[in-house]
C-alpha positions in Angstrom: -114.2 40.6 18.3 -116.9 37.9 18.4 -117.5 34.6 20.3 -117.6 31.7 18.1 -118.1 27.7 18.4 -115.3 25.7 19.6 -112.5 24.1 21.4 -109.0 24.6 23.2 -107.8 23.3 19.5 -109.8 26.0 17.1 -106.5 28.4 17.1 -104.7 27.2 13.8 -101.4 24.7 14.7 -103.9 23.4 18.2 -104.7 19.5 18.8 -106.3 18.3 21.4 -107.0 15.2 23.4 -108.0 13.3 26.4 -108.3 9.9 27.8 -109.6 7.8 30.8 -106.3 5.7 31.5 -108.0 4.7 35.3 -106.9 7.5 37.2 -110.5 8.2 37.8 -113.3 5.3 38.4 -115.7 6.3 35.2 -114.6 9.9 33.8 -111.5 10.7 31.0 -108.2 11.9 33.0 -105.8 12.7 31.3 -105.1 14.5 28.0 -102.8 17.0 26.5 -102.8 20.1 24.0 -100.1 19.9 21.3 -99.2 22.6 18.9 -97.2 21.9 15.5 -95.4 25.3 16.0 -92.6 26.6 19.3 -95.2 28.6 21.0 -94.6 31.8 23.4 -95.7 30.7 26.6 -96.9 32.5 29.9 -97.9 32.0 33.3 -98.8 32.2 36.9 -99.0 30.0 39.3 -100.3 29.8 42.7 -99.3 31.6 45.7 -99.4 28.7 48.0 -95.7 27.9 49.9 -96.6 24.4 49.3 -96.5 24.2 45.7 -97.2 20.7 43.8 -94.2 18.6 41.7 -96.0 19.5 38.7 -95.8 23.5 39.0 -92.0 22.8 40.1 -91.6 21.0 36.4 -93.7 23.7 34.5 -91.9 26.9 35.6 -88.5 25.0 34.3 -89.9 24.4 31.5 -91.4 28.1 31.2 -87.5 29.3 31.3 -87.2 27.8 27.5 -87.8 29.7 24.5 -91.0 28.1 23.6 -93.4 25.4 24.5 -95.1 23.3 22.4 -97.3 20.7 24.4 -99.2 20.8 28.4 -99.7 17.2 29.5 -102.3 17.4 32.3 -104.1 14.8 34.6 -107.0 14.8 37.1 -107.3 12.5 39.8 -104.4 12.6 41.7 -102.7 16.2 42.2 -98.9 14.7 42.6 -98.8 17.4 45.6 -97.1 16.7 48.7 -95.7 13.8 47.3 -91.4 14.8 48.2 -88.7 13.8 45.6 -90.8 10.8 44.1 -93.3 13.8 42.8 -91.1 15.6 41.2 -89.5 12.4 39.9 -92.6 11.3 38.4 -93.9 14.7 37.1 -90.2 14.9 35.2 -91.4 11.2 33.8 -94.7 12.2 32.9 -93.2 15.4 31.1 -90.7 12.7 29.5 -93.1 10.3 28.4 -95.4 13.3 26.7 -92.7 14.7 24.8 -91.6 11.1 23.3 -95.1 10.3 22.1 -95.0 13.5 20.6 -91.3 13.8 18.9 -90.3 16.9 21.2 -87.8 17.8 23.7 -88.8 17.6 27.9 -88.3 20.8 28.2 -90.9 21.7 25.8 -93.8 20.2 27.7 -95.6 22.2 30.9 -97.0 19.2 33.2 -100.3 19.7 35.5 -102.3 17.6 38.0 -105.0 18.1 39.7 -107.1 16.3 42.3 -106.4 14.4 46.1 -103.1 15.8 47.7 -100.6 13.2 49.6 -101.2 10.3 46.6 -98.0 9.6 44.0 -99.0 9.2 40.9 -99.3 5.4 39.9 -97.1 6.0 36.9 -98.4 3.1 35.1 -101.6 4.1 34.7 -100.4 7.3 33.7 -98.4 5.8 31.0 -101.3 3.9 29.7 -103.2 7.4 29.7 -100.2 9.1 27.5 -100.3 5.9 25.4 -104.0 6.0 24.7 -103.9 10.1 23.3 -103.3 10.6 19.4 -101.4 13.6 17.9 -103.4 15.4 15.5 -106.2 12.8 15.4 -107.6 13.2 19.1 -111.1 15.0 19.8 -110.3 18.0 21.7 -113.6 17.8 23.4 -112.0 15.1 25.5 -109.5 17.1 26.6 -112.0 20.0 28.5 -113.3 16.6 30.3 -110.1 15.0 31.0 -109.3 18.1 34.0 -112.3 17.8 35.6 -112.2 17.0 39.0 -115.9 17.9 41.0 -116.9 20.0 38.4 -120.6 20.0 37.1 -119.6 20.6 33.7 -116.7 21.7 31.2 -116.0 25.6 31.2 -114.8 26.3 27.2 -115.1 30.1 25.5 -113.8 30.8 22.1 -113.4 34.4 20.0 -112.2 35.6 17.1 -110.8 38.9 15.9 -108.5 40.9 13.6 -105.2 41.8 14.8 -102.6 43.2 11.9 -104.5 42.6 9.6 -105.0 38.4 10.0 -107.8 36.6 12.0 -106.8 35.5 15.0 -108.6 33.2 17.1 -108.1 32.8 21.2 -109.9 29.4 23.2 -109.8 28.5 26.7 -110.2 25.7 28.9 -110.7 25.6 32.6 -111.7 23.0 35.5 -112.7 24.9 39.3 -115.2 24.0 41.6 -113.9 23.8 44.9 -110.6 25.0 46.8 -110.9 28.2 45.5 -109.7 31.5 46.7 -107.2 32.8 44.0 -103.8 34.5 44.0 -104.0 31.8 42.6 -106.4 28.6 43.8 -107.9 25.6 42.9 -108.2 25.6 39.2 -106.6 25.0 36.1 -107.0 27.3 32.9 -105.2 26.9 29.5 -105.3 29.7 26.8 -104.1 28.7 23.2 -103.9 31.2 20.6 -102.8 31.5 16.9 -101.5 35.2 17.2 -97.9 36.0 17.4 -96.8 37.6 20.8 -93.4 37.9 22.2 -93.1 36.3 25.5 -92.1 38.9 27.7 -95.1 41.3 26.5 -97.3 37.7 26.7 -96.4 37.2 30.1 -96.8 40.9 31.4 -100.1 40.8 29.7 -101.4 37.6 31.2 -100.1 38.5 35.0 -102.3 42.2 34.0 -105.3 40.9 33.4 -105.6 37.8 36.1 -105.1 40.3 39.0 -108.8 41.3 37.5 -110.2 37.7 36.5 -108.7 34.8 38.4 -107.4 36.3 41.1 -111.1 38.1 41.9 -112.7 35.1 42.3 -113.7 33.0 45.3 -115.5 29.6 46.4 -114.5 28.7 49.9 -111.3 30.9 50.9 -108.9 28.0 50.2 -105.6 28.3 48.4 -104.7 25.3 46.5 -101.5 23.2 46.1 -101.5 23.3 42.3 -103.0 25.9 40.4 -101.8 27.4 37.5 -102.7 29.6 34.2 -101.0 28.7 31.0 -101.0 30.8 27.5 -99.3 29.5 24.3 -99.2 31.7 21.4 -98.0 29.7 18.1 -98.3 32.7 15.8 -100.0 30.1 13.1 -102.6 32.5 11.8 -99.9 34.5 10.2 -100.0 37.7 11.5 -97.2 40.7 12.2 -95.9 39.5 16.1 -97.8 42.1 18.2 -95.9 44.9 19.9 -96.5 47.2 23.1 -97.2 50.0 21.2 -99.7 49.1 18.2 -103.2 49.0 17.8 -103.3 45.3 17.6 -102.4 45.0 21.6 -104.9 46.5 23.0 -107.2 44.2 20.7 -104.9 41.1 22.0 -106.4 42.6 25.7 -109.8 43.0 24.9 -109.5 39.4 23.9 -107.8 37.6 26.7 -109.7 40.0 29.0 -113.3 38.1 27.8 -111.9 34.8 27.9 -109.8 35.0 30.9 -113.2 36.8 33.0 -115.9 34.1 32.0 -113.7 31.4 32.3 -113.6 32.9 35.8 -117.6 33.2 36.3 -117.8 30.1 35.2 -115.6 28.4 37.6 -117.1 30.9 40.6 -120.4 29.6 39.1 -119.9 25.6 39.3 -118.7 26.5 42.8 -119.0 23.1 44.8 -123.0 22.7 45.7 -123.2 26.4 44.3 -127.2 27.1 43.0 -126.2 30.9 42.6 -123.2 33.2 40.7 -122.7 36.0 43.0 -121.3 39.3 41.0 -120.2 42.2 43.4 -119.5 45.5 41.8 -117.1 48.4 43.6 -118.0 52.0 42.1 -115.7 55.0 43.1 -113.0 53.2 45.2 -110.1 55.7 46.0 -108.0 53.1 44.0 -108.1 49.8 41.8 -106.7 47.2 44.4 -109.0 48.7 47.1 -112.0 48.1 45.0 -110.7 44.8 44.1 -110.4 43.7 47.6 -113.6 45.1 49.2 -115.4 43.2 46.1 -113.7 40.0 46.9 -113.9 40.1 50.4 -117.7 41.1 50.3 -118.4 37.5 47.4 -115.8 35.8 49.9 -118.0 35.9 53.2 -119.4 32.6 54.7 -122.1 35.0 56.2 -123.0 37.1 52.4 -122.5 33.2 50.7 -125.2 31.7 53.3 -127.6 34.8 53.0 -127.4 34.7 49.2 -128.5 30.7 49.1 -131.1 31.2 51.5 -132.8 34.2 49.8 -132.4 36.8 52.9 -131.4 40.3 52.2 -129.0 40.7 54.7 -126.9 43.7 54.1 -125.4 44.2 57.2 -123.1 41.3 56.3 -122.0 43.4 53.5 -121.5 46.3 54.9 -119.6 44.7 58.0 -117.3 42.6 55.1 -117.0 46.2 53.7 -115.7 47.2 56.5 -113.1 44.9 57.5 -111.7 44.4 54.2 -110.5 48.3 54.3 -111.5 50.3 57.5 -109.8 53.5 55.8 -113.1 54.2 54.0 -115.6 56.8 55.0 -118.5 53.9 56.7 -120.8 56.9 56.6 -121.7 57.3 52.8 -121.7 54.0 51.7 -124.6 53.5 48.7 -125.7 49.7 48.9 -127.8 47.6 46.2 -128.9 44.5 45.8 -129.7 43.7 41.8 -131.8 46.8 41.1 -133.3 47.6 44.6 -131.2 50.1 47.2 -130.6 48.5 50.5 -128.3 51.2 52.0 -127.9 55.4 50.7 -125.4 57.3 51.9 -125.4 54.7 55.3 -128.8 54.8 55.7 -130.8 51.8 55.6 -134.0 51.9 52.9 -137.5 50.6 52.6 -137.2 47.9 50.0 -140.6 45.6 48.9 -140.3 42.3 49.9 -141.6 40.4 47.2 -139.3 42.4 44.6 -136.3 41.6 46.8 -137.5 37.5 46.5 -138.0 37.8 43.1 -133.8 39.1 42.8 -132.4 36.5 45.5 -133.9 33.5 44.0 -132.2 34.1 40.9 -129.4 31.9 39.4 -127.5 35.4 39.5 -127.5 38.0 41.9 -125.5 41.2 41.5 -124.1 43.2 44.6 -123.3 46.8 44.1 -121.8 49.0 46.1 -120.8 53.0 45.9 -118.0 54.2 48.4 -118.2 57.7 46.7 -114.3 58.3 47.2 -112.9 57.8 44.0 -113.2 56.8 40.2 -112.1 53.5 40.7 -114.2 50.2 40.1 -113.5 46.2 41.0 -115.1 43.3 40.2 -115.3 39.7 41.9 -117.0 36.6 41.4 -118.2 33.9 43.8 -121.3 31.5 44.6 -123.3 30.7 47.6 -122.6 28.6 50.4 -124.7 25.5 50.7 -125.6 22.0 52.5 -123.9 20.4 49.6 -120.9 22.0 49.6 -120.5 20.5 53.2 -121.2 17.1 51.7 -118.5 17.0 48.7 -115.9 17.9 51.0 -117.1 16.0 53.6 -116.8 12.7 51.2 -113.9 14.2 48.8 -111.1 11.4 50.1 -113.7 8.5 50.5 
């Protein structure tokens, strides 16, 4: 498997576009990924009770054989918005899959932006009107679902699977409201290999209990989030099974692109300077490893120590401890990138200046040993800084 140049369109039978149709003051907001073939399509949604028209629209859609086309918008997250949302998220799905000669129910709809707005449907309409087929820039389309994000968050790779080349991209947007099962943020997978949507699905759900779902920004749960996956099967290859050697390769690849699409959006965290990585060695189990991790990248007290450069481990080894109180607190190994704060509970004599050197880096990388198991977690977050208060401070106005 190798990463390669590209966008959300490099699978074979993947267009692309996006458009500014005024949602937004200056920046494109609205485009839409189109594939010439039915495609299998997964995906999970978030675990908010108060769940945005759009995600209502998509999981109907999902109950079809096959999708063929995601019509997306920023801006204006249709969320909260009663029976006129769902109304005008069923249009919106309509209006898509005239344009592009295919039935409703073979187009997922997202939004994403302010809560408690409907959608002014005419702008919308100019938006859909404005995107081409086959002839639009698929660039535009990684801008057009921005909302405070810094920058676009795209990965491509490439490998062999049954013999043919297969190609996987994805496409996210996430910077703030994000504390997934799921949260804030929108991510779209296209590939050209042939899956059967059952094993698509099972696999997706798999692997973003270890990605998305292990990320964190600010503890909120969002409205609207959602991960989507079409597979077209374009690039001509056997469809993969459970049981052959081309699934675990179909892992390994939506594993890559499905965990630095998650940096990336724990990265571009709202006002984030810093990536936080926290690593869980020798958990009694998976899921308690997970959680430790994510409640450890997820404290307002490890976030604010992180941005100010201060080696604070006793906020990680208190988050430690109330994210699972079953663990032994008395041989707990603690590191901060390569220097040991903490062996078997005992606090260590670190240098100062080394320790500066690690915390003002764009990166920093927690570790910690519980010494109880063989099991490992990961999570992903960012620090916590003045600007952060600012965005959201200003967000509505």
């Amino acid at each position: 498997m190798k990463k390669i140049n590209g966008t959300i369109a490099s699978p074979k039978g993947f267009y692309a576009d996006g458009f500014h149709s005024g949602l937004k003051r200056k920046r494109k907001d609205i485009g839409w990924i189109y594939s010439e073939f039915p495609a299998s399509a997964a995906g999970v949604f978030t675990t908010n009770a108060v769940q945005a028209a759009p995600i209502q629209v998509t999981k109907s859609a999902l109950a079809s054989d096959s999708l063929q086309a995601i019509i997306v918008n920023s801006g204006n997250a249709n969320a909260c918005t009663g029976k006129n949302g769902v109304l005008h998220a069923q249009e919106m799905q309509q209006m898509a899959a005239e344009k592009l000669g295919l039935s409703a129910n073979s187009v997922a709809v997202a939004s994403t932006g302010i809560i408690g707005q409907e959608l002014p449907m005419n702008k919308i309409k100019k938006g859909i009107f404005g995107l081409e087929k086959t002839a639009g820039v698929p660039s535009y389309f990684h801008e057009a679902i921005l909302t405070t994000d810094t920058r676009t968050k795209e990965i491509v790779v490439e490998a062999e699977i049954n013999g043919a080349i297969v190609t996987m991209a994805g496409v996210a947007k996430g910077s703030g409201m994000i504390h997934p099962n799921m949260a804030t943020m929108l991510a779209f997978i296209t590939t050209d290999a042939a899956v059967e949507k059952e094993l698509l699905q099972q696999t997706l759900k798999m692997i973003t209990d270890k990605t998305f779902n292990q990320i964190t920004v600010d503890g909120d749960t969002s409205t609207n989030d959602m991960v989507l996956v079409l597979a077209n099967g374009a690039s001509g290859g056997a469809v993969i099974q459970k049981d052959d050697s081309g699934y675990q390769v179909l892992i390994d690849m939506l594993s890559q692109v499905m965990e630095e699409l998650a940096k990336m959006i724990a990265q571009d965290g709202e006002g984030a300077t810093k990536l936080i990585e926290v690593k869980v060695a020798h958990a009694k189990d998976q899921l308690t490893a997970r959680m430790i991790a994510k409640k450890i990248v997820g404290s307002s007290l490890v976030k604010t120590a992180m941005f100010g450069a201060d080696p604070n481990w006793g906020r990680i080894i208190c988050a430690i401890g109330y994210a699972n109180p079953s663990i032994d607190p008395d041989k707990v190994d603690i590191s901060i990138g390569s220097l040991p704060v903490l062996l078997n509970s005992q606090p260590q004599v670190f240098e100062e200046m080394k320790m500066r050197e690690i915390l003002v880096q764009d990166k920093i990388v927690i570790t910690v040993d519980l010494h109880e198991g063989t099991a490992v977690g990961l999570a992903w977050g960012c620090d916590l800084t003045y600007k952060y208060v600012e965005i959201n401070a200003l967000y509505h106005t």
